[in-house]
Backbone as CSV, one residue per row, in Angstrom:
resi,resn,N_x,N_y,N_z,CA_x,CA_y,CA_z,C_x,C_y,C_z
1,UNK,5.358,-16.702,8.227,4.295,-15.754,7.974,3.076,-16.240,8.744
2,UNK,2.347,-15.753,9.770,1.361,-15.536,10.390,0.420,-14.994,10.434
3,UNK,-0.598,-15.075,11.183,-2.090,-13.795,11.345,-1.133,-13.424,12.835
4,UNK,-1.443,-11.987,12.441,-1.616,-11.245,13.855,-2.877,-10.649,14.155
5,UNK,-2.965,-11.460,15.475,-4.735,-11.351,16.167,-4.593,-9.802,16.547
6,UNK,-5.385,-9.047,16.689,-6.066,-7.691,16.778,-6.095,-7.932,18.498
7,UNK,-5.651,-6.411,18.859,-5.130,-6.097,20.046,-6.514,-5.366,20.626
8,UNK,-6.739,-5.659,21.925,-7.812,-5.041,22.829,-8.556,-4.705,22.016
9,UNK,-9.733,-3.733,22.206,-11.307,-3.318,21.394,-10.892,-3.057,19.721
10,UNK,-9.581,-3.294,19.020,-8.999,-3.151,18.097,-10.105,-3.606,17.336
11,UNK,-10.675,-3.036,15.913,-11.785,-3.508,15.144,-10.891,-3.664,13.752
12,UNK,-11.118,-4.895,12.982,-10.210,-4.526,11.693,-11.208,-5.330,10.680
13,UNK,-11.110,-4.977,9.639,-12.002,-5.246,8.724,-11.421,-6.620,8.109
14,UNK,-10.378,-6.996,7.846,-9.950,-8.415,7.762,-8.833,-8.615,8.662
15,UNK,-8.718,-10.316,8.558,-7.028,-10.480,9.792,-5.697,-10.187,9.031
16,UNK,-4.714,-9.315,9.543,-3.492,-8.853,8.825,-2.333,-10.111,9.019
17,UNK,-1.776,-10.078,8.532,-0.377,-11.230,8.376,0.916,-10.245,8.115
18,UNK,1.551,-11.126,8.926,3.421,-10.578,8.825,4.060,-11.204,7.430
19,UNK,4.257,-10.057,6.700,4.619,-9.963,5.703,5.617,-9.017,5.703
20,UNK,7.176,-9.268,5.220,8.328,-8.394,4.756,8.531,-8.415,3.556
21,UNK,8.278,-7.060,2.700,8.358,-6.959,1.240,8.524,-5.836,0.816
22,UNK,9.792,-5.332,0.286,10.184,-4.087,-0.039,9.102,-3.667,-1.022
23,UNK,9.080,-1.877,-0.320,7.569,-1.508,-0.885,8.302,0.188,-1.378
24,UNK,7.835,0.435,-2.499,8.179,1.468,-2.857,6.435,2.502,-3.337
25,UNK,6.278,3.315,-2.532,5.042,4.516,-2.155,5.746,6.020,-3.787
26,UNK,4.428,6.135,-4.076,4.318,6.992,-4.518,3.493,8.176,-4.325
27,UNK,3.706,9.178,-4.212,2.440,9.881,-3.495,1.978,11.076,-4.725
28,UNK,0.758,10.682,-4.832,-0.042,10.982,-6.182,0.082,12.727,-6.277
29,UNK,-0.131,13.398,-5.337,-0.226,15.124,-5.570,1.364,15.541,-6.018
30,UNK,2.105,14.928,-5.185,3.653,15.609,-5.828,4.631,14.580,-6.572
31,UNK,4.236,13.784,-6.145,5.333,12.026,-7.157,6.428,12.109,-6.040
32,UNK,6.332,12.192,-5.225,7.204,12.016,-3.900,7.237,10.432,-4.105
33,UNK,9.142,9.972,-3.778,8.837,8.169,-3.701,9.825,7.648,-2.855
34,UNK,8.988,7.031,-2.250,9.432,6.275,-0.550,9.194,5.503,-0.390
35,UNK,10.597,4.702,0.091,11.021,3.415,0.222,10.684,3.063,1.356
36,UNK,9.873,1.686,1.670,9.290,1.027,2.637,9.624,0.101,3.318
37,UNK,9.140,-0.740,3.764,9.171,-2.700,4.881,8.195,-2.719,4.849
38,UNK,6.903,-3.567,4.508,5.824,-4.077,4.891,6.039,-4.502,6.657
39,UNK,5.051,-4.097,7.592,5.126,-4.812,8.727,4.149,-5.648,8.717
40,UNK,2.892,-5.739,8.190,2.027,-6.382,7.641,1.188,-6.006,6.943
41,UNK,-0.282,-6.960,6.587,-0.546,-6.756,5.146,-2.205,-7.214,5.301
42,UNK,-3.021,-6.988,4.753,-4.504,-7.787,5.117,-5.033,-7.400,3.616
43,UNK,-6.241,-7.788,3.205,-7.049,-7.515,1.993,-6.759,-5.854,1.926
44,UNK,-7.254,-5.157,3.198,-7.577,-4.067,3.273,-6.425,-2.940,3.434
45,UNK,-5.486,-2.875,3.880,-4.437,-2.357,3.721,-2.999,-2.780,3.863
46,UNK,-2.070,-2.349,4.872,-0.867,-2.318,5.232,-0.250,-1.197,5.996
47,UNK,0.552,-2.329,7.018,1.049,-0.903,7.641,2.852,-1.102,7.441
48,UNK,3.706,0.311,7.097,4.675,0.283,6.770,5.673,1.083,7.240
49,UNK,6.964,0.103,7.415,7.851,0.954,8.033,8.640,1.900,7.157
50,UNK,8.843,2.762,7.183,9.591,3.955,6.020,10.977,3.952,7.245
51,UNK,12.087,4.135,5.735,13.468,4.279,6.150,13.466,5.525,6.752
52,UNK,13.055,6.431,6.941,13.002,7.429,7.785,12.129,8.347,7.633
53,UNK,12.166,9.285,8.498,10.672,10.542,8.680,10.674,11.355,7.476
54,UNK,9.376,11.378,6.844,9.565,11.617,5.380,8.076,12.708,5.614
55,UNK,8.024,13.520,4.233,6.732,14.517,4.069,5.489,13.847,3.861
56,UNK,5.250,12.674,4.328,3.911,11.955,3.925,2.843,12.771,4.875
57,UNK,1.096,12.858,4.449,0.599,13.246,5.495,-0.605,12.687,5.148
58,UNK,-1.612,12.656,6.250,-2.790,11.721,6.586,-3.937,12.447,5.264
59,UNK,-4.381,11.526,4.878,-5.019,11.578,3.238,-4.175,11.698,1.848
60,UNK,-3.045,11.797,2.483,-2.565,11.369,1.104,-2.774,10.233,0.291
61,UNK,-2.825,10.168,-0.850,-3.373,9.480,-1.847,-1.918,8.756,-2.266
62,UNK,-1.780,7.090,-2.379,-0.929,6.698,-2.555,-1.042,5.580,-3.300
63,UNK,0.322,5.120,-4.380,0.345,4.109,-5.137,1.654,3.522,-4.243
64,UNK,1.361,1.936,-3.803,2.123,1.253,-3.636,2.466,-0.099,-4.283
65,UNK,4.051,-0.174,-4.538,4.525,-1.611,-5.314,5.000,-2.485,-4.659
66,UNK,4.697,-3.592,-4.048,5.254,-4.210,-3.409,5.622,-5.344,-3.584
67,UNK,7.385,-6.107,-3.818,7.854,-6.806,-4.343,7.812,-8.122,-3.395
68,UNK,6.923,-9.099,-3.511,6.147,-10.292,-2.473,6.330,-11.390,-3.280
69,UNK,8.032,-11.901,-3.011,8.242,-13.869,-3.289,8.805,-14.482,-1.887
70,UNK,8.848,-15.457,-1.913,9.790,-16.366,-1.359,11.034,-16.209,-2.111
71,UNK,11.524,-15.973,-3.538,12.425,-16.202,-4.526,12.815,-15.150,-4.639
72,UNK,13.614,-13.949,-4.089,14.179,-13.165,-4.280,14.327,-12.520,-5.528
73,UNK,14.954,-13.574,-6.567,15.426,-13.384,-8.013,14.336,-13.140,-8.404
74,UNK,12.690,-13.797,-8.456,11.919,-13.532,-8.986,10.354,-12.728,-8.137
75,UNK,10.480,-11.783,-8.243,9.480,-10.992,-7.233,8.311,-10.960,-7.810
76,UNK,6.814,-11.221,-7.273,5.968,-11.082,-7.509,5.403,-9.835,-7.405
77,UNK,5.468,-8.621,-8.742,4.814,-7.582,-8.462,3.283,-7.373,-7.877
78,UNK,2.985,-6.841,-6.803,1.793,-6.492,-6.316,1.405,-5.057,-6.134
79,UNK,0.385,-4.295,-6.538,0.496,-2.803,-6.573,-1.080,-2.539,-5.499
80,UNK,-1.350,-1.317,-4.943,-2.340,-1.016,-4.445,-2.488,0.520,-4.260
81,UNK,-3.221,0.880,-4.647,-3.919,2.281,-4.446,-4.542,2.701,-3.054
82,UNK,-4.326,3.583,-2.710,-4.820,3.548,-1.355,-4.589,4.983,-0.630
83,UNK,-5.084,5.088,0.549,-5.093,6.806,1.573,-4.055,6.347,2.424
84,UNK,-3.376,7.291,3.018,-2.369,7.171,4.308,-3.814,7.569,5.332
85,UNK,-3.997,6.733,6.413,-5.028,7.055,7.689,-4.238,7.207,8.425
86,UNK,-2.894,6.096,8.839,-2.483,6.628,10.044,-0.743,7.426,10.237
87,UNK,-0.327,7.867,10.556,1.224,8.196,10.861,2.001,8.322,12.090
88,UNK,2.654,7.294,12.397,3.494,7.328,14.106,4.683,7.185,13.583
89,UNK,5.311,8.113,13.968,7.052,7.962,13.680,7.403,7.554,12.712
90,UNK,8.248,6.323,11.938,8.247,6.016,11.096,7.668,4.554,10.386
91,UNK,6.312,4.862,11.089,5.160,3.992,10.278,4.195,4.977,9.855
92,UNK,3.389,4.044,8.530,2.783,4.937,7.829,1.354,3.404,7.836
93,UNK,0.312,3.728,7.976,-0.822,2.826,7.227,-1.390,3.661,6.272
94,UNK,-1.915,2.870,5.274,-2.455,2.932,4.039,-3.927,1.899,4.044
95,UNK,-4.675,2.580,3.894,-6.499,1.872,3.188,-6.152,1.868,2.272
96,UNK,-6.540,0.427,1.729,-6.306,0.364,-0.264,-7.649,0.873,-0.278
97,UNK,-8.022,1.363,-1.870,-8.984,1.313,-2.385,-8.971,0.342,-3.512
98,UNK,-7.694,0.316,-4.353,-8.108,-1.159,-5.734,-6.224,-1.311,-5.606
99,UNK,-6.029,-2.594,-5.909,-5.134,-3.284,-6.027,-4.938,-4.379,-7.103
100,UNK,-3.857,-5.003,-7.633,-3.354,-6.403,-8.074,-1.942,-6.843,-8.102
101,UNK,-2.246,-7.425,-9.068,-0.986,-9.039,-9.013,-0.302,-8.918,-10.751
102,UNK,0.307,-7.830,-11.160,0.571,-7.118,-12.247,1.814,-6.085,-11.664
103,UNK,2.859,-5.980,-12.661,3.891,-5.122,-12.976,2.931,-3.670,-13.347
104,UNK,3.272,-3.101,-12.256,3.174,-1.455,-12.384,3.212,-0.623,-13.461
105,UNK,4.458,-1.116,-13.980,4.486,-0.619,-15.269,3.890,-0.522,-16.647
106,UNK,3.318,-2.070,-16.209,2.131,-2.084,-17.667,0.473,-1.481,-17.632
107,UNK,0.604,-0.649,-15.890,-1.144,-0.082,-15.792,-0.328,1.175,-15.823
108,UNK,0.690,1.839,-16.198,1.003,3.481,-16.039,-0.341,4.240,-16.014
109,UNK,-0.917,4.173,-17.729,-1.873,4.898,-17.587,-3.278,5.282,-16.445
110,UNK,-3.067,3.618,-15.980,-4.577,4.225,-14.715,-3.165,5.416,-14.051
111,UNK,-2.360,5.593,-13.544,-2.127,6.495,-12.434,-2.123,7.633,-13.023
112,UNK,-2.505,8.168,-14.381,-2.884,9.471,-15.236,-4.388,9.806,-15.043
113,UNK,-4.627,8.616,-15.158,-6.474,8.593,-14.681,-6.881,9.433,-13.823
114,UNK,-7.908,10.380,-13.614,-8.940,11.101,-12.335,-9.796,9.628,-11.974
115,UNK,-9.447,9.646,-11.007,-10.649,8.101,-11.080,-11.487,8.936,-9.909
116,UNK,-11.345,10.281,-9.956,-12.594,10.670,-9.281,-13.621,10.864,-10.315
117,UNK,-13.679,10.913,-11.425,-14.530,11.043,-12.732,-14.682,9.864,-13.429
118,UNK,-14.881,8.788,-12.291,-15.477,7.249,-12.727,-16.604,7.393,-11.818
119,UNK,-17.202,6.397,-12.540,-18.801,6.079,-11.499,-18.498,4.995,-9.981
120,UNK,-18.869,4.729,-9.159,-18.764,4.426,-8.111,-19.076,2.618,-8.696
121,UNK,-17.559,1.629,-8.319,-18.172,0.470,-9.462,-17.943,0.190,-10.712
122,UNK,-17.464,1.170,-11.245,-17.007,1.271,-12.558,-15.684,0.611,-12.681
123,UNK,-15.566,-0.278,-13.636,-13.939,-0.459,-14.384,-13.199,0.681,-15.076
124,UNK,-11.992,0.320,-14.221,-10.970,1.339,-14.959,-10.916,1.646,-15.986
């Protein structure tokens, strides 16, 4: 696992690292769910390879789980909220907006949440 340095006038808000970690996307308007590859990973987002050309489209609003050990048997759940910005073939990037280091399953309720009807700053 590495930094990958940022290519020509490329601007990125933190340095991304090669990271492979089966990632399963949810996409908030229809519950569409698509299976991923991390190609890499930074504070700020991820960009991901999808098993094939799927209905995702640029602003979609997305919950991602991404299963990140060394230990196979035991996967470290990691989840992140986030926009699709970019789409080439079968890569997809995602801007997080809030993320952690927690089983998905025990925050269900934030993904019921409008968290457009939180204050800017506000806890969930």
């Amino acid at each position: 696992m590495g930094q990958i340095e940022p290519a020509g006038s490329d601007k990125r808000r933190e340095p991304r690292f090669a990271i492979e970690a089966g990632t399963t996307v949810e996409v908030f308007n229809n519950g569409q769910i698509v299976r991923a590859t991390t190609v890499n990973m930074s504070g700020c987002g991820v960009l991901l390879q999808l098993q094939a050309p799927v209905g995702l489209n640029l602003g979609d609003q997305v919950i991602c789980e991404f299963n990140i050990s060394p230990d196979p048997d035991k996967p470290l759940p990691c989840w992140a909220v986030g926009e699709i910005v970019r789409l080439e073939n079968c890569h997809a990037a995602v801007d997080f907006k809030a993320g952690g280091f927690i089983a998905l399953d025990s925050v269900k309720p934030l993904r019921d949440a409008d968290s457009s009807q939180r204050e800017p700053g506000a806890e969930p």
